[in-house]
Backbone atoms as SQL, in Angstrom:
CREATE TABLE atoms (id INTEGER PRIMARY KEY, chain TEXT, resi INTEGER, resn TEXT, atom TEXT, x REAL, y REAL, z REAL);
INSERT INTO atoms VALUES
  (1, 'A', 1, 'UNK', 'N', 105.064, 116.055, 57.680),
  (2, 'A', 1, 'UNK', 'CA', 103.923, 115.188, 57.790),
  (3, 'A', 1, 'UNK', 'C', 104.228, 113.814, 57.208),
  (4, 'A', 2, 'UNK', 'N', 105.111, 113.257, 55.938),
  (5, 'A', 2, 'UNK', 'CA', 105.341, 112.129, 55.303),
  (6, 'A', 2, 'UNK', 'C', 106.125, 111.699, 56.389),
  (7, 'A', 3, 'UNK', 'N', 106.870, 111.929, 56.798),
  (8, 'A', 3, 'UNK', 'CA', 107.633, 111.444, 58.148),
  (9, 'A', 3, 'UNK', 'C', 107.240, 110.459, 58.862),
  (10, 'A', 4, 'UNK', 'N', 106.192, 110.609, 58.951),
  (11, 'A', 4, 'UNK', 'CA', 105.037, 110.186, 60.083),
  (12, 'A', 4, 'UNK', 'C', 104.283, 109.193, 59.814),
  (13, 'A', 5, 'UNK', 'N', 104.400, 108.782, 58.441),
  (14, 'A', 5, 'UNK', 'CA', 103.221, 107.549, 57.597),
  (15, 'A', 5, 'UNK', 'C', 103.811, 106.781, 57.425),
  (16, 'A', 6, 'UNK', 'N', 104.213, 105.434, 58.037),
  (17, 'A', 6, 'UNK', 'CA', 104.438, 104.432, 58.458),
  (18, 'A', 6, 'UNK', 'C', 104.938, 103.685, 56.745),
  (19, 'A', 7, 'UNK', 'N', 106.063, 103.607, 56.807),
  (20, 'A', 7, 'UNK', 'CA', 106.775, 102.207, 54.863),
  (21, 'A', 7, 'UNK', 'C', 105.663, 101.811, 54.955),
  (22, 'A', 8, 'UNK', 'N', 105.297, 101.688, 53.477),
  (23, 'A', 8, 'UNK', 'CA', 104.889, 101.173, 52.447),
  (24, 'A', 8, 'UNK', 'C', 103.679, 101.720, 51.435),
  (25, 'A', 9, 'UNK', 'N', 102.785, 100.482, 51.161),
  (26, 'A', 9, 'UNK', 'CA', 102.000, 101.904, 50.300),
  (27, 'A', 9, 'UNK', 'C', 101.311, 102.743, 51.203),
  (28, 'A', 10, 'UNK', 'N', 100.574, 103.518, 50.059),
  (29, 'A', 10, 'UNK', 'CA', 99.987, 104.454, 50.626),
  (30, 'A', 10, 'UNK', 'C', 98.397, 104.879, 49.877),
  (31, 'A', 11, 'UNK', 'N', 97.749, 104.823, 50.492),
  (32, 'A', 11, 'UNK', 'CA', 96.315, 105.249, 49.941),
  (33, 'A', 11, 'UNK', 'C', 95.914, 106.663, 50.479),
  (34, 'A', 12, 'UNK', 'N', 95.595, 108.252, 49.676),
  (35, 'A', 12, 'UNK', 'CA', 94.940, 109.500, 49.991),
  (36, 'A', 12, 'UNK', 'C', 94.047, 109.154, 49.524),
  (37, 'A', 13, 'UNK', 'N', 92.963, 109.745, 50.331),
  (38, 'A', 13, 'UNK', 'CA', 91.504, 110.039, 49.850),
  (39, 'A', 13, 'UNK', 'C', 91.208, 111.659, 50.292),
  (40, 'A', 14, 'UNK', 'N', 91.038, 112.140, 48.917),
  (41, 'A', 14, 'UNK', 'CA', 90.710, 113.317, 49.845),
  (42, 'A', 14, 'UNK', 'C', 89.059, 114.419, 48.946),
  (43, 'A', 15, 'UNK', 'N', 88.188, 114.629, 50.074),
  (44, 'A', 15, 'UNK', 'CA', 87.392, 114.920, 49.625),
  (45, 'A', 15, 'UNK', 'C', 87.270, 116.475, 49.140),
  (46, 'A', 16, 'UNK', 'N', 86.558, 116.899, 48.375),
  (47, 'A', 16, 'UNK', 'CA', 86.164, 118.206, 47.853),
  (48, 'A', 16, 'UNK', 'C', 88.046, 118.686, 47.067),
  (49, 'A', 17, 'UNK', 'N', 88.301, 117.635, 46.527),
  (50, 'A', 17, 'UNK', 'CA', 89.930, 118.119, 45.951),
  (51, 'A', 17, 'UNK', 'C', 89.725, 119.215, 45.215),
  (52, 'A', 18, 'UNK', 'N', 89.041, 119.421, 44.440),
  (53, 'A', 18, 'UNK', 'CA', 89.126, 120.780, 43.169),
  (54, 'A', 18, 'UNK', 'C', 90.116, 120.131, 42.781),
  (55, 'A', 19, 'UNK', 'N', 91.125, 121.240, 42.179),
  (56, 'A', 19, 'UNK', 'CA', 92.516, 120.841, 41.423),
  (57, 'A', 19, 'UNK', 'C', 93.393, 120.495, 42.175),
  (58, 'A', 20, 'UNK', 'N', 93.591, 120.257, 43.815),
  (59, 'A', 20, 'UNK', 'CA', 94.704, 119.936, 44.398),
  (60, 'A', 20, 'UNK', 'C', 95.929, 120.089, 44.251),
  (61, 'A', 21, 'UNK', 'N', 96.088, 120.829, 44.098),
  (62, 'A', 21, 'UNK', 'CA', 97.781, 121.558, 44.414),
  (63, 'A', 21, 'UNK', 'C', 98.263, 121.425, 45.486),
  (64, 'A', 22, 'UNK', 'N', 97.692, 121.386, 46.422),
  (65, 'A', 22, 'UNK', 'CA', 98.340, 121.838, 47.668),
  (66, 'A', 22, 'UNK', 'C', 98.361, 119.854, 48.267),
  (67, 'A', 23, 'UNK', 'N', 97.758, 119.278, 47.387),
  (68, 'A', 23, 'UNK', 'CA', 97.791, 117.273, 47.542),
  (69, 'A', 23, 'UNK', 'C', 99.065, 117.075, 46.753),
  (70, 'A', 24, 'UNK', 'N', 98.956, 118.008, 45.455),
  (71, 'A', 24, 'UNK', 'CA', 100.255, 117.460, 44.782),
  (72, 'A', 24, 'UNK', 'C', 101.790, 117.283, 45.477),
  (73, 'A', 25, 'UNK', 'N', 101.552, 118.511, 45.842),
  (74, 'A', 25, 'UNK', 'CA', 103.056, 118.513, 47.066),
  (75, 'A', 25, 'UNK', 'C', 102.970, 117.975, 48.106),
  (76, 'A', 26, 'UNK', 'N', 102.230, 117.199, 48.490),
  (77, 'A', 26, 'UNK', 'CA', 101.966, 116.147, 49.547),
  (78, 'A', 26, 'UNK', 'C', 102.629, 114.871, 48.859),
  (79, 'A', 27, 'UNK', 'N', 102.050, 114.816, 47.759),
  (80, 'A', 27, 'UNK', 'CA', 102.490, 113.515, 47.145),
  (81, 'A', 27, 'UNK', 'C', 103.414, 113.354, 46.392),
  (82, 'A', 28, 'UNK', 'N', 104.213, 114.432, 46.108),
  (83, 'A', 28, 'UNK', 'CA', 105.705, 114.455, 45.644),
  (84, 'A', 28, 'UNK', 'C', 106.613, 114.081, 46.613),
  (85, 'A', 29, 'UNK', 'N', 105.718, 114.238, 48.106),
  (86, 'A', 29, 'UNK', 'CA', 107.004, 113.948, 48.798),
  (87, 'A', 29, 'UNK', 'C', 107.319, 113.136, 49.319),
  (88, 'A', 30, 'UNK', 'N', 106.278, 112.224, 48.721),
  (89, 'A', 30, 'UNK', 'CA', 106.192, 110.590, 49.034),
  (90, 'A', 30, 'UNK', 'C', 107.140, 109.667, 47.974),
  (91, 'A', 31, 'UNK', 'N', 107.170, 110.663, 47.202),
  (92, 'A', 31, 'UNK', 'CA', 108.738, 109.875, 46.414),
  (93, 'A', 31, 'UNK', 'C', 108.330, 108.726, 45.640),
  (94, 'A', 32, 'UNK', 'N', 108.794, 107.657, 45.870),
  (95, 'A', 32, 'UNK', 'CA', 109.219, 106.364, 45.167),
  (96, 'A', 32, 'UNK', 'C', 108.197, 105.560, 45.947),
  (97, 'A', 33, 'UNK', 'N', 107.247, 105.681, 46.816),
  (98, 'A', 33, 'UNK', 'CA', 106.528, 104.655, 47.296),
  (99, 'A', 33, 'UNK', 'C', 105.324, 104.646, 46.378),
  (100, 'A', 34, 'UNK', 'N', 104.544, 103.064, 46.724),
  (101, 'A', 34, 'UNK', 'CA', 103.206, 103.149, 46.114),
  (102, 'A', 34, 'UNK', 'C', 102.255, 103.645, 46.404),
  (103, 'A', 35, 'UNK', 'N', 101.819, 104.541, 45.734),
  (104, 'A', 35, 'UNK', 'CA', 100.712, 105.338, 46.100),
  (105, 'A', 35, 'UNK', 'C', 99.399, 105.477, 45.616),
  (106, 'A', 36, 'UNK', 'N', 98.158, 105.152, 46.026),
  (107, 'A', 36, 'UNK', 'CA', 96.638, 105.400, 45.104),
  (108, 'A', 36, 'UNK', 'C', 96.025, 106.459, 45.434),
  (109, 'A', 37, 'UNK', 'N', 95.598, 107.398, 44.689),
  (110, 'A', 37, 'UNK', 'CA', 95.467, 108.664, 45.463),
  (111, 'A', 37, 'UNK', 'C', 93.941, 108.407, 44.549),
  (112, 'A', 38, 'UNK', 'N', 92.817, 109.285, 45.799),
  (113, 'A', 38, 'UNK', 'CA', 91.520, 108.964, 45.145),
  (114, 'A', 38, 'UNK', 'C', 90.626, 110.479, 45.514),
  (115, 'A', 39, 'UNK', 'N', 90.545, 111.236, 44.729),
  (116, 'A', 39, 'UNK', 'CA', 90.336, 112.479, 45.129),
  (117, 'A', 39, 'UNK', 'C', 88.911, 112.114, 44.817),
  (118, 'A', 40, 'UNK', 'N', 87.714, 113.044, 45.418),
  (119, 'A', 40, 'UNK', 'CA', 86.518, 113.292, 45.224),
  (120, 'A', 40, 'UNK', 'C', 85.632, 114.471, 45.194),
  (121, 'A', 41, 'UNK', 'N', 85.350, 114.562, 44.126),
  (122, 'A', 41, 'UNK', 'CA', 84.929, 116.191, 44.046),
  (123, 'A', 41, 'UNK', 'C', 83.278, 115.438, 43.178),
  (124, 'A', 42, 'UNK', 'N', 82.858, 116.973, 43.449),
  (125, 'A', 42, 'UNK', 'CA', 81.555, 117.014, 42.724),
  (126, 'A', 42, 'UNK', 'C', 81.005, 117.228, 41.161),
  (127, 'A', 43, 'UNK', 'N', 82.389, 117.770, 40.665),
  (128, 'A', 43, 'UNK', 'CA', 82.651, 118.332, 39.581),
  (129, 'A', 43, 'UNK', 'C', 83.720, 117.300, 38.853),
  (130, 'A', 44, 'UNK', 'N', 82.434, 116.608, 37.907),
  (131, 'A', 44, 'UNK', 'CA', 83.323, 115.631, 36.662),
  (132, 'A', 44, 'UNK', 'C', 84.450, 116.165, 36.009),
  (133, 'A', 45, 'UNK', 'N', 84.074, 117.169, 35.876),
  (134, 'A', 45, 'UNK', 'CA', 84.940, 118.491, 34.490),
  (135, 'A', 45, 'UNK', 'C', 86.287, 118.634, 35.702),
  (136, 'A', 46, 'UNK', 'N', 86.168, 118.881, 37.213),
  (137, 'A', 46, 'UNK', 'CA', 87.408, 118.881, 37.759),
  (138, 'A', 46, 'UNK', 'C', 88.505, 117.769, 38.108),
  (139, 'A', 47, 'UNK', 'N', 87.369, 116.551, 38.216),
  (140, 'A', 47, 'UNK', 'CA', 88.144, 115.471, 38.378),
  (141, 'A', 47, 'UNK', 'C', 88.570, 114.605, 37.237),
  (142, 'A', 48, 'UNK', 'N', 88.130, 114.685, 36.017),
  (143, 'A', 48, 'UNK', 'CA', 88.636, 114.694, 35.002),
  (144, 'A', 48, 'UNK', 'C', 90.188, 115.527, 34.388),
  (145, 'A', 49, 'UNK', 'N', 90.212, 116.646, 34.704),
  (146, 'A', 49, 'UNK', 'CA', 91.085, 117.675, 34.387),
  (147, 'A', 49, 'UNK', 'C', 92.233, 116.777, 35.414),
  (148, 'A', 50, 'UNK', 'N', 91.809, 116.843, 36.450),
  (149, 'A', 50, 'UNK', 'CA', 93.139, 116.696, 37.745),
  (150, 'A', 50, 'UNK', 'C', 93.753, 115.567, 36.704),
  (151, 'A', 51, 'UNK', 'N', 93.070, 114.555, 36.699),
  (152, 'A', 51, 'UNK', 'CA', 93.544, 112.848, 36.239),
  (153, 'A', 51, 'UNK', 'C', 94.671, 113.012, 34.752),
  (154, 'A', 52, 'UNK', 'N', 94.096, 114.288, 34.221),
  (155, 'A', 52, 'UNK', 'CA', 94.953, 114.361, 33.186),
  (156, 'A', 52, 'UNK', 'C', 96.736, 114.721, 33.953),
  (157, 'A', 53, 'UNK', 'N', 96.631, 116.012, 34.765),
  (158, 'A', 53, 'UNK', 'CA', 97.475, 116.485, 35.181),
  (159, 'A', 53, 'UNK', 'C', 98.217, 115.454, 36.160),
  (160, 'A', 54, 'UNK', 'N', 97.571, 114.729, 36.833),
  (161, 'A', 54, 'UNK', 'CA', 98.285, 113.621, 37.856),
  (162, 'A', 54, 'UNK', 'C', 99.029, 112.578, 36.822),
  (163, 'A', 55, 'UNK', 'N', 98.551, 112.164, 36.130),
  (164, 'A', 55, 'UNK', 'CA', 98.696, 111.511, 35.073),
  (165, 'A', 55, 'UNK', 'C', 100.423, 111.822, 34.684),
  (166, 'A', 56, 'UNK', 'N', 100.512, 112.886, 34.084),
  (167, 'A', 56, 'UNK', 'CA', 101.750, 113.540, 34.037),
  (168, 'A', 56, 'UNK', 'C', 102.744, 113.921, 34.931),
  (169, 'A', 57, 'UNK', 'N', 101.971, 114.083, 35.987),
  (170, 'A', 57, 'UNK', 'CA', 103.199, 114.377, 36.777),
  (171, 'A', 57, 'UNK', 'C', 103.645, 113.507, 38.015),
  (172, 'A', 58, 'UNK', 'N', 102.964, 112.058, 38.139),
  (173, 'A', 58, 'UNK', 'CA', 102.765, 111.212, 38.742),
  (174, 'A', 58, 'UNK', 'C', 102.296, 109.779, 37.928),
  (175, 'A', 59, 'UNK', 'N', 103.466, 109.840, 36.896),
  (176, 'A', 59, 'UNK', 'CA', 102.697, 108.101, 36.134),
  (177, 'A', 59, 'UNK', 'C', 103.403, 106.952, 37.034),
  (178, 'A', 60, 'UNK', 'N', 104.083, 106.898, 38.279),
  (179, 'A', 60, 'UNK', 'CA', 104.032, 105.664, 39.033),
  (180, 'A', 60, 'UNK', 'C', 102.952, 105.795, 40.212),
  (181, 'A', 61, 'UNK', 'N', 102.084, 106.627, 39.942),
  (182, 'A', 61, 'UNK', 'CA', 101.103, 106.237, 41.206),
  (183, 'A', 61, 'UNK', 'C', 99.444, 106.316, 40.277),
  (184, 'A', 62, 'UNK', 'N', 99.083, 105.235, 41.314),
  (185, 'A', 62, 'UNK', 'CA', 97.384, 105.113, 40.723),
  (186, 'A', 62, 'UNK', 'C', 96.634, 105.988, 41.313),
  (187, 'A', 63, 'UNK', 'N', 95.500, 106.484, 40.076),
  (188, 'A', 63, 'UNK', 'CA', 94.411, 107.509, 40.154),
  (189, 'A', 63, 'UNK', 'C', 93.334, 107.203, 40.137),
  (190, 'A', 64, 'UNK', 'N', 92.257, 107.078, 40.798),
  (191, 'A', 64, 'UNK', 'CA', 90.872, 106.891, 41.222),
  (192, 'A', 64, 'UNK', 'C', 90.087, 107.856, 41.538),
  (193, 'A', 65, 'UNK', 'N', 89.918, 108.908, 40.219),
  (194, 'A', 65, 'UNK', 'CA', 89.004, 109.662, 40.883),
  (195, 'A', 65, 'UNK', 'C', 87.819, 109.540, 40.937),
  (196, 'A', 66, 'UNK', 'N', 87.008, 110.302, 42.057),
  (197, 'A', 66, 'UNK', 'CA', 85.319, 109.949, 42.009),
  (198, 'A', 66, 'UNK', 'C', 84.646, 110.753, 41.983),
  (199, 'A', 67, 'UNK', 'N', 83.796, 111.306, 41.381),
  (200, 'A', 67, 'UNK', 'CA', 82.708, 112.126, 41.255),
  (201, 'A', 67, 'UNK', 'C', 81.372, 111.849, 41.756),
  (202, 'A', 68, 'UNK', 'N', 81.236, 112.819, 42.928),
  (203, 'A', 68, 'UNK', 'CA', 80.399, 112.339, 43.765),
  (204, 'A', 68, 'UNK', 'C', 78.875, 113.069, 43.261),
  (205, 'A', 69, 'UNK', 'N', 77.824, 112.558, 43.677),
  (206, 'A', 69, 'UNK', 'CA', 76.565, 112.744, 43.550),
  (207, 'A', 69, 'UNK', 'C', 75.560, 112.698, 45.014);
């Protein structure tokens, strides 16, 4: 699928993330490009948690998460 997404940055949005695991390995395999990844869930307590974990395992890409209402 990264194959396919055209150099340069890159912006995910993806809704109802929970913990995203299955985004993380999406976005590992984007490597070295710039990336803003903006997950949206309903649950502060989840999108909080993720930001810690993205955080760590992704400190060259920006995190925007949103907690929707």
């Amino acid at each position: 699928m990264v194959a396919h997404i055209p150099e340069g940055p890159v912006e995910v949005i993806e809704l109802g993330s929970g913990l995203s695991d299955k985004t993380f390995e999406f976005l590992r395999a984007l490597g070295d490009r710039p990336v803003r990844y903006r997950p949206i869930d309903v649950s502060a307590d989840a999108i909080e948690k993720m930001g810690v974990e993205f955080k760590k395992r992704f400190p060259h890409f920006a995190y925007d998460g949103i907690v929707a209402t």
